[in-house]
C-alpha angles and dihedrals in degrees: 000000000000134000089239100050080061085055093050105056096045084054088056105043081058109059086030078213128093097209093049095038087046093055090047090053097045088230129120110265093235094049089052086054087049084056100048093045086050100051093038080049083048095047103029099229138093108246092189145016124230139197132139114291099026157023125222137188111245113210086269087055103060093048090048092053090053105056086034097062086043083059096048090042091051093046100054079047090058094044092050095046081057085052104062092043092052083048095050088240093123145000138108124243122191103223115200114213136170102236095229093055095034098051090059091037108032096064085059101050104032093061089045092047093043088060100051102037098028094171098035096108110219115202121198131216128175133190140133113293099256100056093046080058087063099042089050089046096053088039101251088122127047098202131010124212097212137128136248131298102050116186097204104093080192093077132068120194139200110219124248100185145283113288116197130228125236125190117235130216143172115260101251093052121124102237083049084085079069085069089086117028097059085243110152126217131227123226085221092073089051090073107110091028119115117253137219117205149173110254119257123286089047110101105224084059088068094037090056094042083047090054098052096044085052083056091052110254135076106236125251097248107200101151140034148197152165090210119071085200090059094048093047083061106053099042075056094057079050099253087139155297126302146177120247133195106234098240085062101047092054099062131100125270128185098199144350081052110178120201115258122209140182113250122221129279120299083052111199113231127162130230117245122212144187096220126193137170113284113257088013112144109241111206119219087259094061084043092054088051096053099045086053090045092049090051100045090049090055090053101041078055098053099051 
């Protein structure tokens, strides 16, 4: 059974007439009636009765029309509903993020992206890097926030910019005085401070602990923490030292404010990514994401 012997039937139940029905159709009379035979031999029931004036619907007919015209109702449904997603007029995407980065980023993007797409529905879930890896990786999540280098083969990115990296102290630090002169500080003078770091399982933890290694020294860890905002605070009370993604560090802060300063050339940054599973189909919606976050990301660079 096909689509358009569905059609026509219902086409002619209608016009209760072949030639019209025919014409309607933009279809030869005689290749309409081949139709018809070949469906009622499909099916093994008349669907009309013919004579030579009239057709007319059997008992098997009528039932037939109206699932029929259920099926065709719900198709062109269907087609429209593709439609609006091909059109960005509707659509959901699950977008990953690491809480940290996406509570600095996400307030940017999502406004801009609401306007644009306002009944694209856009679902959040946050959790360490290396388990939205997983997540990407088995589909329960469209797109990932995350940075490079991802450990997961599985997943393929598209990349949203480099974001650098600023040291943190407290304000009666030493280094703060820094603050103001434009001096830059090396990696390489913070060996012997006390760090401050994410616990273990979030990405820019091992990005700081393999910093400080490249500078030639494994940093003195006395405090942790899963929140960035804990951790800015107490570098602030003057607990330690820590390493902060620019975005971060940039935001405002209303108290327990540490001093930021620009590390030394070559000035370390990380590469942040919209990841998603590799040969995963990414709907125009997801698409549309990704293309908002991307140019966000640019101006929230340049200023």
């Amino acid at each position: 059974m096909e689509l358009r012997q569905l059609l026509y039937v219902l086409q002619i139940a209608n016009e209760r007439n072949f030639s019209r029905a025919a014409e309607k159709l933009h279809i030869a009379q005689p290749s309409l009636s081949q139709q018809l035979s070949k469906l009622e031999k499909e099916l093994g029931v008349m669907l009309f009765q013919r004579n030579t004036s009239t057709v007319e619907l059997t008992h098997a007919g009528t039932k037939f029309v109206d699932q029929a015209q259920i099926i065709i109702d719900a198709v062109e449904l269907l087609r429209q509903e593709m439609n609006d997603i091909s059109e960005l007029r509707t659509g959901r995407v699950v977008v990953g993020s690491m809480p940290i980065t996406g509570a600095h980023l996400l307030p940017y993007v999502l406004p801009v992206f609401k306007r644009k797409y306002p009944e694209i529905d856009i679902t959040l879930l946050e959790d360490s890097s290396m388990n939205l890896e997983k997540l990407t990786a088995s589909g329960q999540t469209d797109l990932s926030l995350l940075s490079l280098p991802l450990e997961i083969p599985a997943l393929a990115y598209e990349i949203l910019g480099e974001e650098r990296i600023d040291l943190a102290v407290p304000p009666e630090h030493p280094l703060a005085a820094r603050a103001s002169t434009g001096v830059k500080t090396a990696l390489e003078e913070l060996r012997g401070e006390s760090f401050i770091v994410l616990k273990e399982g979030q990405g820019f933890r091992k990005m700081t602990v393999d910093l400080c290694r490249g500078a030639g020294f494994d940093p003195s860890v006395v405090f942790e923490s899963n929140n960035m905002e804990t951790i800015q605070s107490l570098v602030a009370a003057g607990m330690g030292v820590t390493l902060v993604p620019r975005f971060i560090s940039r935001a405002p802060r209303s108290e327990f404010v540490p001093v930021y300063l620009p590390l030394a050339d070559p000035v370390p940054s990380r590469t942040l990514v919209v990841a998603y599973r590799k040969g995963r189909y990414l709907s125009k919606a997801a698409e549309a994401f990704i293309h908002t976050f991307q140019t966000t990301v640019a101006e929230l660079a340049q200023e």
